[in-house]
N, CA, C and O atoms as a GROMACS GRO file, in nm:
protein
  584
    1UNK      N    1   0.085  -0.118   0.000
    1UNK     CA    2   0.000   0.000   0.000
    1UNK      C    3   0.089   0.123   0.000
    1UNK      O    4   0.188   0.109   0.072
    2UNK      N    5   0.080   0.247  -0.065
    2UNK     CA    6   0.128   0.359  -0.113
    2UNK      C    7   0.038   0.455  -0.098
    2UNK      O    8  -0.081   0.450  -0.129
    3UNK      N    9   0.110   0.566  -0.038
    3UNK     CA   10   0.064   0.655   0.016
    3UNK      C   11   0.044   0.824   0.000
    3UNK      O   12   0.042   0.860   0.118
    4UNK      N   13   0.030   0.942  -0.081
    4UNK     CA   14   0.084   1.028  -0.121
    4UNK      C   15  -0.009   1.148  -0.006
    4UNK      O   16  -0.083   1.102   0.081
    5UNK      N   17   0.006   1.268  -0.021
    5UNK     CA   18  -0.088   1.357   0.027
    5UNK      C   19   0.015   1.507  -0.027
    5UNK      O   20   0.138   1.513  -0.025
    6UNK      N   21  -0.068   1.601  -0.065
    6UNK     CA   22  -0.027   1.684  -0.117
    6UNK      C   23  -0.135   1.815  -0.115
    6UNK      O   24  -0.252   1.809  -0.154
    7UNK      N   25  -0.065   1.936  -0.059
    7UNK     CA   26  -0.150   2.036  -0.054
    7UNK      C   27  -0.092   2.158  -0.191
    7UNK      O   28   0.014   2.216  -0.215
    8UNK      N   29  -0.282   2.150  -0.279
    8UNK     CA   30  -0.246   2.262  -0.412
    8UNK      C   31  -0.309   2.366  -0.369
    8UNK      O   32  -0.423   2.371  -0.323
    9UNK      N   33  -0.212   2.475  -0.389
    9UNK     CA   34  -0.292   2.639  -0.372
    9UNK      C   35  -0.344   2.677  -0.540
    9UNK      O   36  -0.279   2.649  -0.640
   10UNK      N   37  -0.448   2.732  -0.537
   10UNK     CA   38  -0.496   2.759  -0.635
   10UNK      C   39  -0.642   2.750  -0.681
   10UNK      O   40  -0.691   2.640  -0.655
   11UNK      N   41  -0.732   2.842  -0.746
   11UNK     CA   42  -0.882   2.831  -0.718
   11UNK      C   43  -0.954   2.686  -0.798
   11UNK      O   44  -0.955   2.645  -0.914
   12UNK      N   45  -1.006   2.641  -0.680
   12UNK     CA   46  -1.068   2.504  -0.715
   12UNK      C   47  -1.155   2.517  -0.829
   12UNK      O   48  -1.236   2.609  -0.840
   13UNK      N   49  -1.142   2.440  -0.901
   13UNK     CA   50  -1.266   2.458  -1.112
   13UNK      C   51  -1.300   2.377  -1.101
   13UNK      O   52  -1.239   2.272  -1.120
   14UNK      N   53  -1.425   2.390  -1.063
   14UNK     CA   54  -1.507   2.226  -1.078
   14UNK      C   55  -1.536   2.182  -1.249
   14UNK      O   56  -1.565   2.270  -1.330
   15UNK      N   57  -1.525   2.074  -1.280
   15UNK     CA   58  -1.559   2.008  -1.386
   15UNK      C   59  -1.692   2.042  -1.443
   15UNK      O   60  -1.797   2.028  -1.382
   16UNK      N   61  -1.679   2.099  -1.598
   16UNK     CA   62  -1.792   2.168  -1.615
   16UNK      C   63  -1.850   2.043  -1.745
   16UNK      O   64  -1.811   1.936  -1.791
   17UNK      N   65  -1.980   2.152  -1.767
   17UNK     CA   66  -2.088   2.036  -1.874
   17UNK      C   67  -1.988   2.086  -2.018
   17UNK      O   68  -1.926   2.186  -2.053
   18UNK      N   69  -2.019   1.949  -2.074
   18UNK     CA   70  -1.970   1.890  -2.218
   18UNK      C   71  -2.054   1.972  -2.272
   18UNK      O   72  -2.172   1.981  -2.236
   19UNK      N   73  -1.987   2.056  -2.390
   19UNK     CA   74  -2.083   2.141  -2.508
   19UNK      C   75  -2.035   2.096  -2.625
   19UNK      O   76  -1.925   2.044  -2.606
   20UNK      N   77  -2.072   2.092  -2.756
   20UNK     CA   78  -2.042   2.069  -2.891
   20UNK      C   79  -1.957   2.180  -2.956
   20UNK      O   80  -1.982   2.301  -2.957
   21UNK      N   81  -1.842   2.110  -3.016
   21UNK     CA   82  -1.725   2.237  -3.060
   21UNK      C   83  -1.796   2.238  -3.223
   21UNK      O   84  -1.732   2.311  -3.299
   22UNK      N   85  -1.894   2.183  -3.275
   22UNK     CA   86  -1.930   2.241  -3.406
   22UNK      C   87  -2.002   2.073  -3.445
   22UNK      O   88  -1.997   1.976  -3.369
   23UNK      N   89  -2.054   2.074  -3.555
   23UNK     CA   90  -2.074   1.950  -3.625
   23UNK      C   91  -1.934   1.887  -3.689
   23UNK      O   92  -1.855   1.906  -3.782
   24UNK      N   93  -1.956   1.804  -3.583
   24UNK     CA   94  -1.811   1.678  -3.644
   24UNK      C   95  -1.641   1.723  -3.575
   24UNK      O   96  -1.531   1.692  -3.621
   25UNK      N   97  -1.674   1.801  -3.456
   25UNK     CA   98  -1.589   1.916  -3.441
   25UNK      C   99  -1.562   1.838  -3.280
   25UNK      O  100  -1.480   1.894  -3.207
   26UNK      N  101  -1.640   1.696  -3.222
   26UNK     CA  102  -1.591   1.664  -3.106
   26UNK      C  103  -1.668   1.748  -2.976
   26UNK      O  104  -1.769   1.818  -2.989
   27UNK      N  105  -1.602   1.725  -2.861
   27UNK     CA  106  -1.683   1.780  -2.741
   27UNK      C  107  -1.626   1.902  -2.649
   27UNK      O  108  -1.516   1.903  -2.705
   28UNK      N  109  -1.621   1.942  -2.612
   28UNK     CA  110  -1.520   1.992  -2.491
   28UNK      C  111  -1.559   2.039  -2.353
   28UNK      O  112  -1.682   2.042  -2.349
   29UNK      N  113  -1.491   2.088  -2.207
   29UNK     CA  114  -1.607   2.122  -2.134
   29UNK      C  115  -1.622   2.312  -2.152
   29UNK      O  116  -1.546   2.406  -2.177
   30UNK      N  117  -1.763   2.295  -2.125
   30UNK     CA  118  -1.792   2.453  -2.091
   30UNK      C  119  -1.706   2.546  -2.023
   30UNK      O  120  -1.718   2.668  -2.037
   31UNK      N  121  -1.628   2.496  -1.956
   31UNK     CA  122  -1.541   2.596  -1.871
   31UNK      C  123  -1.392   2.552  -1.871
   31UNK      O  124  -1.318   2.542  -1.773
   32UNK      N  125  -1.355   2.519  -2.043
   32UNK     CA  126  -1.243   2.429  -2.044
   32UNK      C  127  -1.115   2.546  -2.027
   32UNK      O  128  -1.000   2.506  -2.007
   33UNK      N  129  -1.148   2.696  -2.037
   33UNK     CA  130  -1.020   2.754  -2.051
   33UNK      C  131  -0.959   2.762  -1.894
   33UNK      O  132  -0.837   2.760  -1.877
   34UNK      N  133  -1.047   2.770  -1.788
   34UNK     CA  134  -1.034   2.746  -1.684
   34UNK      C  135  -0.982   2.646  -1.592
   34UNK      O  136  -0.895   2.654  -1.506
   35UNK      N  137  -1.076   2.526  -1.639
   35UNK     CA  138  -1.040   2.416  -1.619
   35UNK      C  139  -0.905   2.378  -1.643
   35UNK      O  140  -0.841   2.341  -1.545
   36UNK      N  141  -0.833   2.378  -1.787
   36UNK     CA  142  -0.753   2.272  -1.811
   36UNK      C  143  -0.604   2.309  -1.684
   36UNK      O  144  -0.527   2.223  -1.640
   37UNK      N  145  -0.600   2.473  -1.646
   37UNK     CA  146  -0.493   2.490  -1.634
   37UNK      C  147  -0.467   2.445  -1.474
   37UNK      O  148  -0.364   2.411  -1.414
   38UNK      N  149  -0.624   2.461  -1.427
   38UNK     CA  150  -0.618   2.430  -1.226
   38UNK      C  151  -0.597   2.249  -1.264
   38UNK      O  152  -0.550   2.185  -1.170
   39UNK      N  153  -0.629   2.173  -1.389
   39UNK     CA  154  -0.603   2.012  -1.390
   39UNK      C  155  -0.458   1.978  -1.404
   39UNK      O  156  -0.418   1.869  -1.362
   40UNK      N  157  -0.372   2.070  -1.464
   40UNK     CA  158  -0.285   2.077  -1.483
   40UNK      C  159  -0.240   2.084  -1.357
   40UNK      O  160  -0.211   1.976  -1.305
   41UNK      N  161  -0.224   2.198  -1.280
   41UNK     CA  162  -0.152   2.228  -1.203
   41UNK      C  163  -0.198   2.079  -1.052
   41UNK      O  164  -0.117   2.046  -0.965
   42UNK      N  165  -0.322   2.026  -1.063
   42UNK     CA  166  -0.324   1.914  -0.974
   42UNK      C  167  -0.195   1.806  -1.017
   42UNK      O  168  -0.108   1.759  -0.944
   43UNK      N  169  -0.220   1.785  -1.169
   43UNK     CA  170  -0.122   1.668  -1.217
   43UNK      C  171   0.024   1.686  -1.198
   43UNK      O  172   0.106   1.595  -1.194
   44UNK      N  173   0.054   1.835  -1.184
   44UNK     CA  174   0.223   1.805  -1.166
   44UNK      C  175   0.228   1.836  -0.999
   44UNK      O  176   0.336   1.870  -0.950
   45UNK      N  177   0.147   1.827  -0.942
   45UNK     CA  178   0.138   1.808  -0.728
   45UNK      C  179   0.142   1.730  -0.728
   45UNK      O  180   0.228   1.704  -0.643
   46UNK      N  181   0.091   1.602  -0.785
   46UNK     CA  182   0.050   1.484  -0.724
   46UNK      C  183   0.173   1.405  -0.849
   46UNK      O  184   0.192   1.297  -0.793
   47UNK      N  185   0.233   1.402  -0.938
   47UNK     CA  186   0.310   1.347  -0.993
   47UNK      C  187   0.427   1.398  -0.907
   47UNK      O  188   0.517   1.314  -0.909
   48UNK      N  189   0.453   1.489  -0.843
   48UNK     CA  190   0.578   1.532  -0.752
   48UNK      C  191   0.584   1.472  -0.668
   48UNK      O  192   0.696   1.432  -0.638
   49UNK      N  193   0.493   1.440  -0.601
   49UNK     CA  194   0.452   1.395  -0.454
   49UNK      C  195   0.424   1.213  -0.463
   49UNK      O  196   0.419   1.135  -0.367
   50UNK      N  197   0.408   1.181  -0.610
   50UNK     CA  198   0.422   1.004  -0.625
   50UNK      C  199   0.540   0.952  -0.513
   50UNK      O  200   0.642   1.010  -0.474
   51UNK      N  201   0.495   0.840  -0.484
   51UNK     CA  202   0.611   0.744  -0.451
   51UNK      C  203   0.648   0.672  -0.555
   51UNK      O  204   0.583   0.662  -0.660
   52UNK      N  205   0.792   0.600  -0.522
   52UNK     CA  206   0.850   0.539  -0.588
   52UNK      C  207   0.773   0.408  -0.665
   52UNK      O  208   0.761   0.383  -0.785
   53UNK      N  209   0.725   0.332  -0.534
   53UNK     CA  210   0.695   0.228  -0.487
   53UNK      C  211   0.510   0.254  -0.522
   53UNK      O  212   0.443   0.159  -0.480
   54UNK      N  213   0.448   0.339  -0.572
   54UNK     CA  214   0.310   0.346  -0.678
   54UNK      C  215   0.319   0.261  -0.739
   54UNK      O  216   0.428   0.226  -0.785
   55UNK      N  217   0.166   0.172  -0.768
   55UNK     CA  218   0.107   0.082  -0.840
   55UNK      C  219  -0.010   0.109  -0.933
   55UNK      O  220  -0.112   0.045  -0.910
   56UNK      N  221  -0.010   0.204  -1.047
   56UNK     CA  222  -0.138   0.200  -1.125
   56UNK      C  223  -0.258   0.111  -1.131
   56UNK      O  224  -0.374   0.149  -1.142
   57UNK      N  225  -0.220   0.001  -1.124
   57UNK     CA  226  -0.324  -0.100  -1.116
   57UNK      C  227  -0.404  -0.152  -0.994
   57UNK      O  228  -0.481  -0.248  -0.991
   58UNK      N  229  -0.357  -0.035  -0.856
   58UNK     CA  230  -0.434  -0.058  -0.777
   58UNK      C  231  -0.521   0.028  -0.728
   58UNK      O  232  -0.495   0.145  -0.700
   59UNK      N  233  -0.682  -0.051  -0.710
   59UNK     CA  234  -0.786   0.082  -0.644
   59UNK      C  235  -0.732   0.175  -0.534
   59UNK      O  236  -0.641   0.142  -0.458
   60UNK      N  237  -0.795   0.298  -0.532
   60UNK     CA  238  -0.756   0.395  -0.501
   60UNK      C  239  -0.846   0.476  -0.425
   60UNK      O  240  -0.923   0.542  -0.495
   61UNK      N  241  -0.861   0.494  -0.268
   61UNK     CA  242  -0.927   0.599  -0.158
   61UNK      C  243  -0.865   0.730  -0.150
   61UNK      O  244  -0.753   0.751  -0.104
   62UNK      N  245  -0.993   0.869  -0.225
   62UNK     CA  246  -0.896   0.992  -0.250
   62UNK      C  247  -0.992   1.046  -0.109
   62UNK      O  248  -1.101   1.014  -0.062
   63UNK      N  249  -0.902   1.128  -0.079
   63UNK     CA  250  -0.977   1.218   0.021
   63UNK      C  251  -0.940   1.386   0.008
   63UNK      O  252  -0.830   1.432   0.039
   64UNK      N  253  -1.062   1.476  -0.049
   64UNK     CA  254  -1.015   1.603  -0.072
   64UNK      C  255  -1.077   1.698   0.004
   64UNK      O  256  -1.199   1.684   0.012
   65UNK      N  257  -1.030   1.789   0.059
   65UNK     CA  258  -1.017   1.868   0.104
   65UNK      C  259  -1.036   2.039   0.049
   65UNK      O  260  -0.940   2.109   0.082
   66UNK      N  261  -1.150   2.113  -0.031
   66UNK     CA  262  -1.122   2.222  -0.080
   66UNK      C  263  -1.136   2.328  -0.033
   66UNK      O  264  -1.218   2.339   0.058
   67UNK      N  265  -1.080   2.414  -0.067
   67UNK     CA  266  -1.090   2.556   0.035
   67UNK      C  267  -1.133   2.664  -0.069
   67UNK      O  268  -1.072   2.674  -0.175
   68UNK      N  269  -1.222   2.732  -0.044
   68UNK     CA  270  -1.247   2.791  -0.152
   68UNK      C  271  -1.283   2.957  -0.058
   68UNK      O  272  -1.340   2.964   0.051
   69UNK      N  273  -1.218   3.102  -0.158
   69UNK     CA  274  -1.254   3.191  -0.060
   69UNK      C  275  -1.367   3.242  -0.055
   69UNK      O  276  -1.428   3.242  -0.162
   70UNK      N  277  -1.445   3.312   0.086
   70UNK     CA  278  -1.516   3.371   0.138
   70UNK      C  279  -1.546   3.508   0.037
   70UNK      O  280  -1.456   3.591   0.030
   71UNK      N  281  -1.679   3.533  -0.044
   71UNK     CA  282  -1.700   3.687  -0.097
   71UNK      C  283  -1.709   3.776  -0.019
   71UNK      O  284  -1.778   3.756   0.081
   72UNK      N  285  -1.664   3.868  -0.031
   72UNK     CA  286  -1.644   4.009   0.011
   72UNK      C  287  -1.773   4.062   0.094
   72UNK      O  288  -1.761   4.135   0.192
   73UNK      N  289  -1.880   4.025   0.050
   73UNK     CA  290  -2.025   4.060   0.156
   73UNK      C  291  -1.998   3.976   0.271
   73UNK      O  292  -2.022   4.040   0.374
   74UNK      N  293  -1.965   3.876   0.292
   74UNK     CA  294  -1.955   3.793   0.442
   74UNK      C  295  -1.835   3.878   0.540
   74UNK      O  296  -1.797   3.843   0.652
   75UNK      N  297  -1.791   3.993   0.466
   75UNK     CA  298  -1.692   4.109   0.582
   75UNK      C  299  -1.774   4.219   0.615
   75UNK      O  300  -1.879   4.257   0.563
   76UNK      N  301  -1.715   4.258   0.700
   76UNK     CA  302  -1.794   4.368   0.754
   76UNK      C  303  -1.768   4.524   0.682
   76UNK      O  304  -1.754   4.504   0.562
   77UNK      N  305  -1.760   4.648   0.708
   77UNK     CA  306  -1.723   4.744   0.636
   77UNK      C  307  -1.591   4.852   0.749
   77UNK      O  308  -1.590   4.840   0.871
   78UNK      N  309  -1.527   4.915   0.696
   78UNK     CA  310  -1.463   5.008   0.735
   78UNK      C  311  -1.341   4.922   0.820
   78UNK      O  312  -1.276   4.823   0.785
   79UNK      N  313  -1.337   4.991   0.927
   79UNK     CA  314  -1.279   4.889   1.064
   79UNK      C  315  -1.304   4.757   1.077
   79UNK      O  316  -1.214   4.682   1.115
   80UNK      N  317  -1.442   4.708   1.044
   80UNK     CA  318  -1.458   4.547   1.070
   80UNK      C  319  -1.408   4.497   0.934
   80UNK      O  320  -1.413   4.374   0.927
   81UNK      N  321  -1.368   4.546   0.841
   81UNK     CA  322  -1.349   4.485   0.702
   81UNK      C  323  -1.269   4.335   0.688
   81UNK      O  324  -1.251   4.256   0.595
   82UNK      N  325  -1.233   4.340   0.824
   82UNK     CA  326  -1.112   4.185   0.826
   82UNK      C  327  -1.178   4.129   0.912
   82UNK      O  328  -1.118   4.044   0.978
   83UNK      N  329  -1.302   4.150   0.939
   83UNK     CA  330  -1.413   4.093   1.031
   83UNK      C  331  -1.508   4.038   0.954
   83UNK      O  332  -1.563   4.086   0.855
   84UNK      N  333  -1.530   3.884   1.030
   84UNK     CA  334  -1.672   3.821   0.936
   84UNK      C  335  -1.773   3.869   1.004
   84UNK      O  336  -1.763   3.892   1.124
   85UNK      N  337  -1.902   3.894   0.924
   85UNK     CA  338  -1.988   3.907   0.979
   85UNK      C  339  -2.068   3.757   1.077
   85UNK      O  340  -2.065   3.634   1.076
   86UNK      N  341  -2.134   3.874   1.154
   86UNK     CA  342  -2.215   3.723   1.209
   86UNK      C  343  -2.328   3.640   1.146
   86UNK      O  344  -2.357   3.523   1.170
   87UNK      N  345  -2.379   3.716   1.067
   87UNK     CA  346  -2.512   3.651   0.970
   87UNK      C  347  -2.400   3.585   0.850
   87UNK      O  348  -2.457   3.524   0.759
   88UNK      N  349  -2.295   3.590   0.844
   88UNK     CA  350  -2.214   3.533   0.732
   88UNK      C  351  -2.242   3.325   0.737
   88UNK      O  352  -2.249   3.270   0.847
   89UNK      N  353  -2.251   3.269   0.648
   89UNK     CA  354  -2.290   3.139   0.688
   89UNK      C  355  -2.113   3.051   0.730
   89UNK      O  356  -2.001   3.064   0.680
   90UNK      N  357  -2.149   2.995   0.804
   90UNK     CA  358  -2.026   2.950   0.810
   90UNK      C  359  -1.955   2.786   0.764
   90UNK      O  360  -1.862   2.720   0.811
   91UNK      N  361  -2.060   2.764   0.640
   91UNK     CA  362  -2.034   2.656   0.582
   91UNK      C  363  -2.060   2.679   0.448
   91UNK      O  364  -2.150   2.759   0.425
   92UNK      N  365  -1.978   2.607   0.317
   92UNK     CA  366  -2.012   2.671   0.203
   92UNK      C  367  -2.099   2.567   0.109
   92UNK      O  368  -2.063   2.462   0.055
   93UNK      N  369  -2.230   2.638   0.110
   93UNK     CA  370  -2.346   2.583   0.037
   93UNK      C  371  -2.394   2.639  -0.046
   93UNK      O  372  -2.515   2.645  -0.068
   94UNK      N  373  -2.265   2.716  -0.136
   94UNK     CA  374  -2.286   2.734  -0.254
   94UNK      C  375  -2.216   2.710  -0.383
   94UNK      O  376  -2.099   2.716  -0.343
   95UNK      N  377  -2.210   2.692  -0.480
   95UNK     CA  378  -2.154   2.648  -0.598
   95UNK      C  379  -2.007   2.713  -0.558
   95UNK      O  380  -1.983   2.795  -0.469
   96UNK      N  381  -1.910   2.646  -0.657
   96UNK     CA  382  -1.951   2.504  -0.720
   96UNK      C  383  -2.023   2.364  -0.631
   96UNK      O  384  -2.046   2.333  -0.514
   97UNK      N  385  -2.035   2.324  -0.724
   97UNK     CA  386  -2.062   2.157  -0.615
   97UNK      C  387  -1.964   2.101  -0.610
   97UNK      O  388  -1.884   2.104  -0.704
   98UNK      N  389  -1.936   2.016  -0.463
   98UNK     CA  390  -1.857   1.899  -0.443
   98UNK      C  391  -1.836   1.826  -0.592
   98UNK      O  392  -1.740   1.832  -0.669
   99UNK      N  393  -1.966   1.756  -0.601
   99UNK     CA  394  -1.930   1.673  -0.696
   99UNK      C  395  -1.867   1.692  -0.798
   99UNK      O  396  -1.789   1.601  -0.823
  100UNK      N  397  -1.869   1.798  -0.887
  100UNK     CA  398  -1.805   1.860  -0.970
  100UNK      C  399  -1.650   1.883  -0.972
  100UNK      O  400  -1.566   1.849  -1.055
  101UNK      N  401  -1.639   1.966  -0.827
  101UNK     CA  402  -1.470   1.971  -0.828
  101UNK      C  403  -1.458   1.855  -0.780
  101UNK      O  404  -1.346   1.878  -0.735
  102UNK      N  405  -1.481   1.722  -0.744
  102UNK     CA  406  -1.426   1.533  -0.705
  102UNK      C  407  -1.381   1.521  -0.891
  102UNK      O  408  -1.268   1.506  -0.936
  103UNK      N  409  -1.471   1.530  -0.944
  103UNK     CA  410  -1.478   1.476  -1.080
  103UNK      C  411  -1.378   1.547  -1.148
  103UNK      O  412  -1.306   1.480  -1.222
  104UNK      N  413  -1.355   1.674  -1.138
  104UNK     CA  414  -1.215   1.729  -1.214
  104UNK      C  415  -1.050   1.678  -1.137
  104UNK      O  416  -0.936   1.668  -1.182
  105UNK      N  417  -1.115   1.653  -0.995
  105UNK     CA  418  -0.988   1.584  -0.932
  105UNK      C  419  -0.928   1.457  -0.983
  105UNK      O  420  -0.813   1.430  -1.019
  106UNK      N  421  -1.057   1.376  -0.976
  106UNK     CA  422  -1.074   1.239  -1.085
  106UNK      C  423  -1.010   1.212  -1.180
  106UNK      O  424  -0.951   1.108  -1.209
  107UNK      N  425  -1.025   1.362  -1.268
  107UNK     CA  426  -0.998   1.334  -1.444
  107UNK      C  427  -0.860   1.384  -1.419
  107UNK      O  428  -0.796   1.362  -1.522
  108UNK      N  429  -0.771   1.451  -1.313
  108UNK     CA  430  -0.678   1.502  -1.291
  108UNK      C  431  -0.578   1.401  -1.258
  108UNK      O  432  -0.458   1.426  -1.253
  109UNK      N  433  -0.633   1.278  -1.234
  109UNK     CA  434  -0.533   1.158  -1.138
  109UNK      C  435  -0.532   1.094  -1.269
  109UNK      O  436  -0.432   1.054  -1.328
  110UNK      N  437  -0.630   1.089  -1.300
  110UNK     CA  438  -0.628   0.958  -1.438
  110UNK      C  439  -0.536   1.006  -1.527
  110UNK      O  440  -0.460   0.923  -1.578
  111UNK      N  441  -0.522   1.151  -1.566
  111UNK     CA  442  -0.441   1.244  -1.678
  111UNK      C  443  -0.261   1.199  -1.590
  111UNK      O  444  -0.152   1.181  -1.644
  112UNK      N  445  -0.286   1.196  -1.487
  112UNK     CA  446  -0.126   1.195  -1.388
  112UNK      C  447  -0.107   1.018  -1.449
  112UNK      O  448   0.010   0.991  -1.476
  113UNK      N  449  -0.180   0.934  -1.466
  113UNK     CA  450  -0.137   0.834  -1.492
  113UNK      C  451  -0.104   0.743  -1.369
  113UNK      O  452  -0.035   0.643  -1.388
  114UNK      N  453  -0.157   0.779  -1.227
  114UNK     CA  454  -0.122   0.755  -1.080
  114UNK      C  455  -0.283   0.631  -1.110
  114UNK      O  456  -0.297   0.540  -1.028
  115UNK      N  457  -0.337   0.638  -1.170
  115UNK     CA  458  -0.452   0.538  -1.186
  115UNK      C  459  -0.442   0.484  -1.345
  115UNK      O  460  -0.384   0.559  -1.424
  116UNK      N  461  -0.482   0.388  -1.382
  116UNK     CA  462  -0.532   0.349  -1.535
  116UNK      C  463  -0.664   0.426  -1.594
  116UNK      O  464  -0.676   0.449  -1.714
  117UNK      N  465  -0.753   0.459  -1.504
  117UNK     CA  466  -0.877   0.489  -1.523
  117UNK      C  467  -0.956   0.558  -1.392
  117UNK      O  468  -0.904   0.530  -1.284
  118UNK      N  469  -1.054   0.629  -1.386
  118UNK     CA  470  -1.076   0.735  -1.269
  118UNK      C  471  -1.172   0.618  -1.188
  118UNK      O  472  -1.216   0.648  -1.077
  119UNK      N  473  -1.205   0.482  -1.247
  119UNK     CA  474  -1.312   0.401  -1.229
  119UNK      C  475  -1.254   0.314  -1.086
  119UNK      O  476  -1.334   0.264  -1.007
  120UNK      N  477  -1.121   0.305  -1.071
  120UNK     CA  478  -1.061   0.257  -0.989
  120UNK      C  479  -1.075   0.337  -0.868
  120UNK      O  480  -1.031   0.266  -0.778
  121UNK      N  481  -1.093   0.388  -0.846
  121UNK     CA  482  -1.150   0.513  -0.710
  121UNK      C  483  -1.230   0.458  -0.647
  121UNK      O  484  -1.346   0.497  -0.653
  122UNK      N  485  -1.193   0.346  -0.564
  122UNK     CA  486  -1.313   0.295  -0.455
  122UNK      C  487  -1.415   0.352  -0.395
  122UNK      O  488  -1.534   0.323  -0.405
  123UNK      N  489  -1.310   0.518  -0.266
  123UNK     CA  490  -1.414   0.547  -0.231
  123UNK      C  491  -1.296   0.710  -0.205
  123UNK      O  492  -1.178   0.744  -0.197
  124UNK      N  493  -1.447   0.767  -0.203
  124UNK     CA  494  -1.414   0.941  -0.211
  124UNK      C  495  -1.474   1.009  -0.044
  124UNK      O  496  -1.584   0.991   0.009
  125UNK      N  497  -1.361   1.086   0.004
  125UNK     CA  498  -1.364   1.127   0.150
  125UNK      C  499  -1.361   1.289   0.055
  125UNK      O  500  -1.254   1.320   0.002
  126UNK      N  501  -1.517   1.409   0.036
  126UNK     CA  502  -1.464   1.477  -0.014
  126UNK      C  503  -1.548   1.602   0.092
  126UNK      O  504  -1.644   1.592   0.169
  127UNK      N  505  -1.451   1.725   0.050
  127UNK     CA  506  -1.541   1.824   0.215
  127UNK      C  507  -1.478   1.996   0.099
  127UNK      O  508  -1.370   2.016   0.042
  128UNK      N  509  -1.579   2.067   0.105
  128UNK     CA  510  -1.532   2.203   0.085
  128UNK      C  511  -1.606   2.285   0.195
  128UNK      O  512  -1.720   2.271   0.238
  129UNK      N  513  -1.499   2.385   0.233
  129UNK     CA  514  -1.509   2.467   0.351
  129UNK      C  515  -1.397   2.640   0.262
  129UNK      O  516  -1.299   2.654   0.188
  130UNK      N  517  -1.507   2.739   0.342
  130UNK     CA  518  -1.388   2.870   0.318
  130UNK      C  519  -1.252   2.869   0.359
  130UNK      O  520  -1.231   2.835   0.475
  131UNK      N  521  -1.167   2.896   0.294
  131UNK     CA  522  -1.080   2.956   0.372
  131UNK      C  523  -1.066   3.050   0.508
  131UNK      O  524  -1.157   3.129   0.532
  132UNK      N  525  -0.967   3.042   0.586
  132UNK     CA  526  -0.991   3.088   0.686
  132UNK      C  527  -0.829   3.146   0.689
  132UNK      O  528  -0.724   3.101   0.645
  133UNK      N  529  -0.874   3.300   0.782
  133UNK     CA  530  -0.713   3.400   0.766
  133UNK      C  531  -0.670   3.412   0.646
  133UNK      O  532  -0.727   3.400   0.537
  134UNK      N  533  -0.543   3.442   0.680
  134UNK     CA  534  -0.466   3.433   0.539
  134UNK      C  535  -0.484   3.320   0.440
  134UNK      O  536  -0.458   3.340   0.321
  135UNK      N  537  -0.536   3.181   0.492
  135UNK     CA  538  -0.506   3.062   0.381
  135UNK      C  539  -0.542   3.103   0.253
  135UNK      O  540  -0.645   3.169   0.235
  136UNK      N  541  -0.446   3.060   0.136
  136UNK     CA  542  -0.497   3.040   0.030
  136UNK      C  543  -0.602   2.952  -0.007
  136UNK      O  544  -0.630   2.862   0.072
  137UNK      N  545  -0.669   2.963  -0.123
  137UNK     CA  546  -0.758   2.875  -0.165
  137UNK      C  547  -0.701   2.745  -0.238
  137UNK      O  548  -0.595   2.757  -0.300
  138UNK      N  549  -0.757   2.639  -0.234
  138UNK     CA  550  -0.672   2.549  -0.324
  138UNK      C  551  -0.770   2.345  -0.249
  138UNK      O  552  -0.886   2.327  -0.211
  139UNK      N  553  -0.680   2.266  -0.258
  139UNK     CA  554  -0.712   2.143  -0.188
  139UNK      C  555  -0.607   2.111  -0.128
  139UNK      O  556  -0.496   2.144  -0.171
  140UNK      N  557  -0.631   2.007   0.034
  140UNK     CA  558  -0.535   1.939   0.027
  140UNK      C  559  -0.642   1.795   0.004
  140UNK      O  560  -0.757   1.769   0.040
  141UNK      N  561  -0.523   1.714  -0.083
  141UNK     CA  562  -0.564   1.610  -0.143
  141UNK      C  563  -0.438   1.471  -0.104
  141UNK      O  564  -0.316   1.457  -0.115
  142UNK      N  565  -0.553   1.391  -0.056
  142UNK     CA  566  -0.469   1.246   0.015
  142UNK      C  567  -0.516   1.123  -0.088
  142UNK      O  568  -0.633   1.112  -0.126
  143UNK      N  569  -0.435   1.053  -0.119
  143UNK     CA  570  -0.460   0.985  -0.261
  143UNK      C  571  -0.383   0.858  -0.171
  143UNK      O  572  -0.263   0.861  -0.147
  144UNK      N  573  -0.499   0.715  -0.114
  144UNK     CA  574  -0.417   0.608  -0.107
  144UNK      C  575  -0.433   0.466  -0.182
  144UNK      O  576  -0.545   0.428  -0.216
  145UNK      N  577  -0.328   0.396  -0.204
  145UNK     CA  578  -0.386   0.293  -0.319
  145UNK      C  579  -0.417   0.187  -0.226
  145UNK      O  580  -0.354   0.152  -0.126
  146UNK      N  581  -0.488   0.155  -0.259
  146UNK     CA  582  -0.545  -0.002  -0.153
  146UNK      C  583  -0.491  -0.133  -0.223
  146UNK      O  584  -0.515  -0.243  -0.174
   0.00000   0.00000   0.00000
């Protein structure tokens, strides 16, 4: 069993809907200019952070972690401006969805070649929460092969 964990700064892109690039022209996603570059930047974290001793051919328990920042209305004004408000919610139940950014994480491991296929993913431990203080936005992401 092999073990990696790796924390990416950078704004989480959830995996967007498939649109038509023309007749006969193939698929791509809706939010691919965005997308490709935060998939990118997962694939060379987690290709850094491989072990030696990685097995492609074995299922795989990801557990992610996203942090995504707080909008500017959940602060207060003037003096409190580095102050959350109290009516601010303190869990994030709004877009993107989980599922969405799992699935670009997904297509991000399979592209790393750390899996054969995203189908091998037993089971998914996945949680988005604001950032908090200074943290950047980004995931930390724990990838173990069973």
């Amino acid at each position: 069993m092999s073990a990696l964990t790796v924390n990416i700064d950078g704004l989480p892109i959830p995996q967007g809907s498939m649109v038509s690039n023309g007749a006969g022209r193939g698929l791509r996603h809706s939010n691919h200019l965005r997308l490709k570059p935060w998939r990118h930047t997962v694939v060379s974290a987690v290709l850094s952070a491989k072990p030696a001793s990685w097995n492609p051919s074995f299922p795989l328990s990801v557990t992610a972690t996203f942090r995504l920042p707080r909008p500017q209305n959940h602060y207060g004004t003037g003096r409190n401006a580095n102050t959350i408000r109290d009516a601010a919610p303190a869990h994030h139940t709004v877009k993107p969805d989980v599922d969405k950014l799992a699935r670009a994480i997904g297509d991000a491991i399979e592209e790393s070649g750390l899996v054969r296929g995203d189908q091998q993913i037993t089971s998914w431990n996945i949680a988005k929460r604001y950032t908090v203080g200074d943290e950047a936005p980004g995931v930390l992401l724990t990838l173990i092969s069973l």
